[in-house]
C-alpha positions as CSV (number, residue, x, y, z in Angstrom):
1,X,64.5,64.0,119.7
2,X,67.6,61.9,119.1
3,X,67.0,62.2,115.4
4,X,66.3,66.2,115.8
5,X,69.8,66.4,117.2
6,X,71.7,64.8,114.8
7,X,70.5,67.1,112.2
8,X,71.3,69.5,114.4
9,X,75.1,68.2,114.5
10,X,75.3,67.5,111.3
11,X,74.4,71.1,109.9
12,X,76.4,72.7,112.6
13,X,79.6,70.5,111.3
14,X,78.3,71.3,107.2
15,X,78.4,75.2,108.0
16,X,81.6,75.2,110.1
17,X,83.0,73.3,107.0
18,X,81.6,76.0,104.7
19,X,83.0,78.4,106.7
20,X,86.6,77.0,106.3
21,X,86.6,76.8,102.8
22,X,85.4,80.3,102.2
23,X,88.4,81.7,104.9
24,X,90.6,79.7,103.0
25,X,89.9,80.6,99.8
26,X,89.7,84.5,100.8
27,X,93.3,83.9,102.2
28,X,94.3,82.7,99.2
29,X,93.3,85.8,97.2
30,X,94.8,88.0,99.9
31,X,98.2,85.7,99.6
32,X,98.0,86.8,95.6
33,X,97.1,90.8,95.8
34,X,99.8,90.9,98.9
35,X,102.7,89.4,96.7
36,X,101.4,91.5,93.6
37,X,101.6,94.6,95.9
38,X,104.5,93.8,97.1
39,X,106.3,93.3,94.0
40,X,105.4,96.7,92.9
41,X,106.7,98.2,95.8
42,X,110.1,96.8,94.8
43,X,109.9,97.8,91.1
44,X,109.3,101.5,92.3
45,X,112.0,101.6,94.7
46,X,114.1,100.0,92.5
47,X,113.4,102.6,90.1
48,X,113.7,105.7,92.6
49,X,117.3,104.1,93.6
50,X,118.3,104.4,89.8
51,X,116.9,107.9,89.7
52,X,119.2,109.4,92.6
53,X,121.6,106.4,93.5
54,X,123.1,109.3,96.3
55,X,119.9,110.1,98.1
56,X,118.5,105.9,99.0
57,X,115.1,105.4,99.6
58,X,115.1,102.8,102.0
59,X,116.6,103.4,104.9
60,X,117.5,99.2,106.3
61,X,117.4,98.9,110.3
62,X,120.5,97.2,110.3
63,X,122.2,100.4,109.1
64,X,124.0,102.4,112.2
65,X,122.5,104.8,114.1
66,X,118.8,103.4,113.3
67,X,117.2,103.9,117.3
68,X,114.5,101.2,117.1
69,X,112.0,101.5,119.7
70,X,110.9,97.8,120.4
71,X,114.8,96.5,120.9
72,X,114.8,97.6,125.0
73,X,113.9,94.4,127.2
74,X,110.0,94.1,127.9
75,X,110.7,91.4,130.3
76,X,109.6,93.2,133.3
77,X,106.0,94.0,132.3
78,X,105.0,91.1,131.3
């Protein structure tokens, strides 16, 4: 019985382990495609902004008169 439960333990810990690895490794290639993604996001803006430099394409939130719906205090419902 003892012996039965220390196989038990021991695959448990060999799976969990396996498990890791492959989350790891799937975060790894998400890390890649993400950057990749969003470097070509920045060549086409950057491309859009030399097309019409009057009319931008990105509108930044630090700009004035950007109303940004999560800056009002949330301390009272939580």
């Amino acid at each position: 019985m003892y012996r039965a439960l220390l196989i038990i333990i021991g695959l448990v810990f060999v799976l969990t382990l396996a498990f890791a690895f492959l989350i790891w490794y799937q975060l790894g290639k998400f890390a890649d495609r993400a950057l990749a993604a969003k470097k070509r996001q920045e060549e086409y803006v950057a491309e859009l902004t030399a097309r019409d430099p009057d009319h931008p394409v990105v509108v930044l939130r630090t700009d004035a008169g950007w109303d940004d719906i999560d800056d009002e205090d949330r301390s009272g419902w939580i």
